[in-house]
C-alpha positions as CSV (number, residue, x, y, z in Angstrom):
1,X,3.9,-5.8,9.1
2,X,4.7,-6.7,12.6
3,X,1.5,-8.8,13.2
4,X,2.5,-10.7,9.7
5,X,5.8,-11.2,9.9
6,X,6.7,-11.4,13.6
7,X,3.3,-13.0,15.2
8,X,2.6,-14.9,12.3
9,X,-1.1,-13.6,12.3
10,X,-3.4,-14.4,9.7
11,X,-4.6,-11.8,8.1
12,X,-7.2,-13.6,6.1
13,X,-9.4,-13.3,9.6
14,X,-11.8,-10.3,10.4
15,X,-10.9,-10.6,14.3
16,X,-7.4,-10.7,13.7
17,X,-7.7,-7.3,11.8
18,X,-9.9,-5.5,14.1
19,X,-7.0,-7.0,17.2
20,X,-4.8,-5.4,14.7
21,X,-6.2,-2.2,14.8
22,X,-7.0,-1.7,18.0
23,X,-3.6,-2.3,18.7
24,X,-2.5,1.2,16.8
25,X,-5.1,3.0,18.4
26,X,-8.1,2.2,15.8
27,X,-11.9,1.9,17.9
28,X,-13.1,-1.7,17.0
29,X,-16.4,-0.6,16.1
30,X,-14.5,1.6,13.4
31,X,-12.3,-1.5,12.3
32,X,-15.1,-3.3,12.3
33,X,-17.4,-0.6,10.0
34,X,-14.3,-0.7,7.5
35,X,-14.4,-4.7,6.8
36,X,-18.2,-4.3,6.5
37,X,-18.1,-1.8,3.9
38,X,-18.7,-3.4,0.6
39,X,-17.8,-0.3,-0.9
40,X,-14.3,0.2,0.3
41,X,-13.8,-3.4,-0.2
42,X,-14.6,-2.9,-3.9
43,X,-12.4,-0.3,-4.2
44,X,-9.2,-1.7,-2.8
45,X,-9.8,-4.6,-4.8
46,X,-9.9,-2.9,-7.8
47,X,-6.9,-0.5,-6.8
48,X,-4.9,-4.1,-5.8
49,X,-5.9,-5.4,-9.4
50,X,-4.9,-2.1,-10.8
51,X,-1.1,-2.5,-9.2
52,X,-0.6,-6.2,-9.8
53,X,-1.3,-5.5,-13.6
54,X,1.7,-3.1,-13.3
55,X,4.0,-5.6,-11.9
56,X,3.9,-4.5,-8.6
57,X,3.2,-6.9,-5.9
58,X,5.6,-6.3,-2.9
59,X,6.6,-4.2,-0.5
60,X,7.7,-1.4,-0.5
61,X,6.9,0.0,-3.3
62,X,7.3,3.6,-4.1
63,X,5.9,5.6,-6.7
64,X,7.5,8.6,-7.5
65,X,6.0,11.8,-9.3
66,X,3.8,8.9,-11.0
67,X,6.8,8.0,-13.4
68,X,9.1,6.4,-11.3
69,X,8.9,3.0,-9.7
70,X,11.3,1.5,-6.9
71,X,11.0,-1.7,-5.5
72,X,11.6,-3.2,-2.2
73,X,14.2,-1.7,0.3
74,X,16.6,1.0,-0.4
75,X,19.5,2.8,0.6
76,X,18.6,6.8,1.2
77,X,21.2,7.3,-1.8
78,X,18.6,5.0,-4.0
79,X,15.6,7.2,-3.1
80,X,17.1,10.1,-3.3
81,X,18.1,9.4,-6.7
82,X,14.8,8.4,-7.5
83,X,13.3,11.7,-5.9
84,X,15.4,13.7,-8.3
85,X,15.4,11.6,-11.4
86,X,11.5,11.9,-11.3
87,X,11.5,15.3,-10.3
88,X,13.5,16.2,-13.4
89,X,10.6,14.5,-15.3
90,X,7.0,16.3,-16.5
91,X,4.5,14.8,-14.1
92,X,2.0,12.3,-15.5
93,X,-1.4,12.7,-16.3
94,X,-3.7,12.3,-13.6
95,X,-5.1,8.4,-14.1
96,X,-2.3,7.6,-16.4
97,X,0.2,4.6,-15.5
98,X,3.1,6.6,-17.1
C-alpha cells in the first residue's frame, strides 16, 4: 500500500515487485519464483475475477463469517457490529457466495 500510494510505484513491473518484497523481508529468488509461477498466477486471477463479479473491488474489504461484507475503512464500532451481526448468522456453505 505504501509502495502504491506513497512512492507512486508501478506495480504493473516484475522488479518493482520483487524491490517490494525484499523490502518486507521476502528473498528475491522467492519473489521472483512467485511471479514465475503460472500456476499461482492462474489462481489469483481467477480468485480476482471471482471478487469483482461480487462487486468487490476495493480496499479494504472484509468478509465476515462468509455472509457479511464491509467495505472500505471503518470505525471499530462498524466492525464490531459486523463481527456480531454475522456471528449471529448460520455460516455459509463452503464455496457458496452467501
Amino acid at each position: 500500500m505504501r509502495a502504491y500510494f506513497c512512492e507512486g510505484a508501478d506495480l504493473t513491473q516484475d522488479h518493482e515487485l520483487i524491490r517490494i518484497a525484499v523490502s518486507v523481508g521476502m528473498l528475491a529468488d522467492v519473489a521472483q519464483g512467485i511471479l514465475n509461477n503460472r500456476k499461482l498466477m492462474q489462481e489469483v486471477s481467477e480468485q480476482d475475477a471471482d471478487l469483482r463479479r461480487l462487486g468487490i473491488n476495493g480496499v479494504p474489504f472484509f468478509i465476515i463469517n462468509r455472509r457479511i461484507g464491509v467495505s472500505g475503512a471503518q470505525p471499530p464500532e462498524a466492525l464490531l457490529a459486523a463481527m456480531q451481526q454475522a456471528e449471529a448468522m448460520p455460516p455459509a456453505a463452503p464455496g457458496s457466495h452467501g
